[in-house]
C-alpha positions in Angstrom: 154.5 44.9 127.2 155.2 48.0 129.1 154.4 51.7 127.6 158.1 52.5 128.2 159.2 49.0 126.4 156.9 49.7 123.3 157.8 53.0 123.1 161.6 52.4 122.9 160.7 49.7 120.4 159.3 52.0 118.1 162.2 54.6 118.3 164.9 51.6 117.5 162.4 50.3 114.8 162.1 54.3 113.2 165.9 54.7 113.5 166.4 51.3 111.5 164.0 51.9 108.7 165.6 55.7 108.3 169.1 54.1 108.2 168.2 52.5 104.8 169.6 53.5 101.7 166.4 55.7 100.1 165.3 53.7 97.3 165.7 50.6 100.0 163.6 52.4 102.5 160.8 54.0 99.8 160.2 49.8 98.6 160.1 48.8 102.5 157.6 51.4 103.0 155.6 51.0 100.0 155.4 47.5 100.7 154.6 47.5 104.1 152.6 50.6 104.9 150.7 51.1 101.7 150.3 47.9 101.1 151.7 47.7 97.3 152.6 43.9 95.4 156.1 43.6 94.1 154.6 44.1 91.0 153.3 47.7 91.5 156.8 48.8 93.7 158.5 47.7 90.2 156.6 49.4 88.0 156.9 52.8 90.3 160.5 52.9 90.5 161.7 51.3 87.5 162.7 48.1 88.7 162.4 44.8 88.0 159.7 42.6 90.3 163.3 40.4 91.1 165.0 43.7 92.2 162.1 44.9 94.6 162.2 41.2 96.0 165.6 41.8 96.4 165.6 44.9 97.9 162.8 43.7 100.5 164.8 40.5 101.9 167.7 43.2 102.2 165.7 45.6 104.2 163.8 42.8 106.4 167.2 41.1 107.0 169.0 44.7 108.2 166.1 45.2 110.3 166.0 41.9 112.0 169.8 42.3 112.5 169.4 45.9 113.9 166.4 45.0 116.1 168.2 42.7 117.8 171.4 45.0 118.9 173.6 44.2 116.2 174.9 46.9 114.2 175.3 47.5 110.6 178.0 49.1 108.9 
């Protein structure tokens, strides 16, 4: 893959995530970047382990979506 290709990968990926709703985007990144269970995301923000599993398949599925060209309203 190209510099130019990855690059512009990135930039769609970083404009997906920051089109999450906040407390969407905060258990994505928890998750993902620092590495946090379910368990741990729930216990920060107040949810339940079912809401933060939830909330992930929501943000995975919008990203998928977005990553492949398709808009989300």
């Amino acid at each position: 893959m190209s510099d130019k290709t990855q690059a512009d990968l990135l930039r769609r990926l970083e404009e997906a995530v920051a089109a999450m709703p906040a407390k969407q985007r905060e258990i994505f990144l928890a998750h993902r970047l620092d590495d946090m269970t379910y368990a741990e995301i729930a216990s920060r923000t107040g949810l339940s382990v079912r809401q933060v599993e939830r909330q992930m398949a929501r943000a995975v599925y919008k990203l998928c979506k977005q990553m492949d060209g398709h808009p989300l309203n």
